[in-house]
N, C-alpha and C positions, 0 to 999 in steps of 0.2 A: 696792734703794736708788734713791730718786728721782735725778733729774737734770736738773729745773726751776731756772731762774731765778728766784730768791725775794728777792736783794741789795736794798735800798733803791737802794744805790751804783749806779755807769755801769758797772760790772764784771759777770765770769763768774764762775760759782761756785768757778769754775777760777784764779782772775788773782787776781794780787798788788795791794797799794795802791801807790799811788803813790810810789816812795822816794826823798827828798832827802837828801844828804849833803854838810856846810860842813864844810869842813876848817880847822884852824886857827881853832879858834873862841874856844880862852881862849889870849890871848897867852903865858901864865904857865907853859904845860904842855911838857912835852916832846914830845907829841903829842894831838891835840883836833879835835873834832868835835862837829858838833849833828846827829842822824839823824832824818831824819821816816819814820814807815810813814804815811801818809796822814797823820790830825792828832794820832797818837800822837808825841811828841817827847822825845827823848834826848840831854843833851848825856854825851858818855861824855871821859874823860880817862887818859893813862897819863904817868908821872912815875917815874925810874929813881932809885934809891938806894943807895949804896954800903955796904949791911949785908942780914942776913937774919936771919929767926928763932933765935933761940939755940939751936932743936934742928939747924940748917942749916949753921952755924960750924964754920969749918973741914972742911969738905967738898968745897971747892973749885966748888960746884953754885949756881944762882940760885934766884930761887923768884918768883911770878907770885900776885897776891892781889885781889880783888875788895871794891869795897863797892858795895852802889846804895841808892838811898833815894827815894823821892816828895817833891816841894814840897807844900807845905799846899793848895793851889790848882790842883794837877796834875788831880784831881778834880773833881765836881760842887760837892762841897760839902768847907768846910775842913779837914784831916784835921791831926793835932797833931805833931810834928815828934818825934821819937822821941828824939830823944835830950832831949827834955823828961821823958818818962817816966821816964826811967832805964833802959833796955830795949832793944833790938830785937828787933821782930816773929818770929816764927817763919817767917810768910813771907819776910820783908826776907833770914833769913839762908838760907832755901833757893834764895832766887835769888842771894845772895851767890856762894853755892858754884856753883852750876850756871854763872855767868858763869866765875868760876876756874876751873874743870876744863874748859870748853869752850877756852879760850884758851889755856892750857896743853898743850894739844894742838897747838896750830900755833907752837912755840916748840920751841927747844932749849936748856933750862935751862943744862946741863951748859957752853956756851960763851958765856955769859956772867960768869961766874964769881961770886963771892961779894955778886950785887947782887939788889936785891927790886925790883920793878915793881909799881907800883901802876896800880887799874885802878878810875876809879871815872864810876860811871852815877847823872845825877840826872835824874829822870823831870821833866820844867816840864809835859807836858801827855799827860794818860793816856787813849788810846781803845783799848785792846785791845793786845796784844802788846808792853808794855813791856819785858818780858826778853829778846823775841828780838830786839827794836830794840837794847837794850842791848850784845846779845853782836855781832852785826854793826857798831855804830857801835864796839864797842870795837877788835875787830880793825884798825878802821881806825886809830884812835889809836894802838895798838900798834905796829905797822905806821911810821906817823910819828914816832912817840917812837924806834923804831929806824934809821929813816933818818935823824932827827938826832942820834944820835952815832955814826955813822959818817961823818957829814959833818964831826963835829968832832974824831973819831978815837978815843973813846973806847972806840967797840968797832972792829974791826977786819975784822970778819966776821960780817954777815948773822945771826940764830939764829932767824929764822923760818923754816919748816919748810913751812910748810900756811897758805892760808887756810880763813877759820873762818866761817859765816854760819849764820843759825838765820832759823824762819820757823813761825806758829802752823800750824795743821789742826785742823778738827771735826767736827763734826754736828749740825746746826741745823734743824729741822723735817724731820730722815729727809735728807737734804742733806749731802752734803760738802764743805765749803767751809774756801778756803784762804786764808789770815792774816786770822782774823778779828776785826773791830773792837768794841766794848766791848757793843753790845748783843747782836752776836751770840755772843758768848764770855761773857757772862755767864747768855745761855739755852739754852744747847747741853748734847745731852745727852752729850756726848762732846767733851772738852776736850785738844789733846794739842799740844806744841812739840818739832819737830825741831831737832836742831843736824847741821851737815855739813859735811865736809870737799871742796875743788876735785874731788877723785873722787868726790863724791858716796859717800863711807865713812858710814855713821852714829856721829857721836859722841855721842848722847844722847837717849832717846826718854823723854818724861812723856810718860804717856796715860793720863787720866781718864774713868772712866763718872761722870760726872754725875747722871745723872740712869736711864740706863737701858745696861743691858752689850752692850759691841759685839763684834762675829764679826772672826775672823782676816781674811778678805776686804776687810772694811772699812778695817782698818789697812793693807795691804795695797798698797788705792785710795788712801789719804792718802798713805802714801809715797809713790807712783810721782810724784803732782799735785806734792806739795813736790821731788820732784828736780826733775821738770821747772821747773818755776816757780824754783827759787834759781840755776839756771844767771844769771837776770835779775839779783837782785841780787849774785853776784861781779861780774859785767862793771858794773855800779855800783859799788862797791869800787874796782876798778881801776880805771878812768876819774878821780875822783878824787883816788885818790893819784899817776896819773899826773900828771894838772892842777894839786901843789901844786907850789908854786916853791920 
């Protein structure tokens, strides 16, 4: 495996983009955020509801649910707003889920009691790693949407458990490089997005050969690059939620 500098970017093949994070960004929400991975941009939102699924009723348990979706314009060129179709994507719904079950993880359903949280991620500007901007900008919202009702006593006791941050990995000209932006994630031959927990636990590995099958060793070197590298964005996470008023 090489281990040249190939990036267009000011970065190592090693280094994360650039991450910004606005907290409170839709007045409306119980918790909100805009996440930037470099010029990929996510506004992610969470909003708590006093019902659940009708399979969830009467269980005494909450439940945590995802949507995300792209702007027309978040892309190059216009792409048609799906619910014009009557449909959603196949994609739309597998990153639906993978946000849900990732954030799901850093919560404790069970005391919240008989409420649904909604979790939703609209992509305004796509360059590479839209879902794993998604799932970090939401944890932050989460995050907020729970600190404000305990501020207004609605809940009574904390039910986050864990933070949650996710972050891409690939293979790009024989090259392993970490959160990659839309040109290089669109020609890699090995495409993969981690999700992790404050220990560094794995909660969720996609790993795609693209193009050409990769060896145990090489996932191996992805992992190790993405722990080291997401230690950066929790201490972004926290800084932030520390800094909202």
């Amino acid at each position: 495996m090489k281990n040249m500098i190939i990036r267009n970017e000011k970065r190592k093949n090693s280094e994360i983009r650039n991450i910004k994070i606005i907290t409170n960004y839709i007045k409306n929400a119980h918790g909100s955020c805009l996440i930037n991975y470099g010029n990929t941009s996510v506004i992610c939102t969470a909003n708590i509801q006093n019902n659940v699924p009708s399979w969830l009723k009467g269980g005494g348990t909450g439940w945590l649910t995802a949507e995300y979706s792209m702007l027309p314009f978040a892309t190059n060129n216009r792409s048609e707003r799906e619910i014009k179709k009557g449909k959603i994507k196949g994609r739309t719904q597998e990153i639906q889920r993978l946000i849900g079950r990732s954030l799901r993880n850093s919560i404790n359903l069970k005391s919240i009691g008989e409420k649904q949280i909604n979790i939703d991620c609209d992509v305004i500007n796509a360059d590479g790693g839209t879902r794993t901007a998604a799932i970090t900008g939401g944890w932050v919202a989460l995050k907020l949407a729970i600190k404000t009702l305990l501020a207004k006593k609605i809940l009574t006791k904390d039910p986050i458990i864990d933070q949650i941050a996710a972050i891409s990995c690939g293979i790009f000209e024989k090259n392993i490089l970490i959160d990659l932006n839309y040109i290089e994630d669109s020609s890699a031959e090995t495409d993969a997005n981690f999700v992790l927990n404050k220990s560094k636990k794995l909660i969720e590995i996609q790993a795609t050969a693209e193009k050409k099958a990769f060896e145990e060793k090489e996932l191996n070197e992805m992992i190790r690059m993405v722990k080291k590298e997401i230690n950066k964005i929790f201490k972004i996470q926290e800084k932030c939620i520390l800094d909202e008023k």
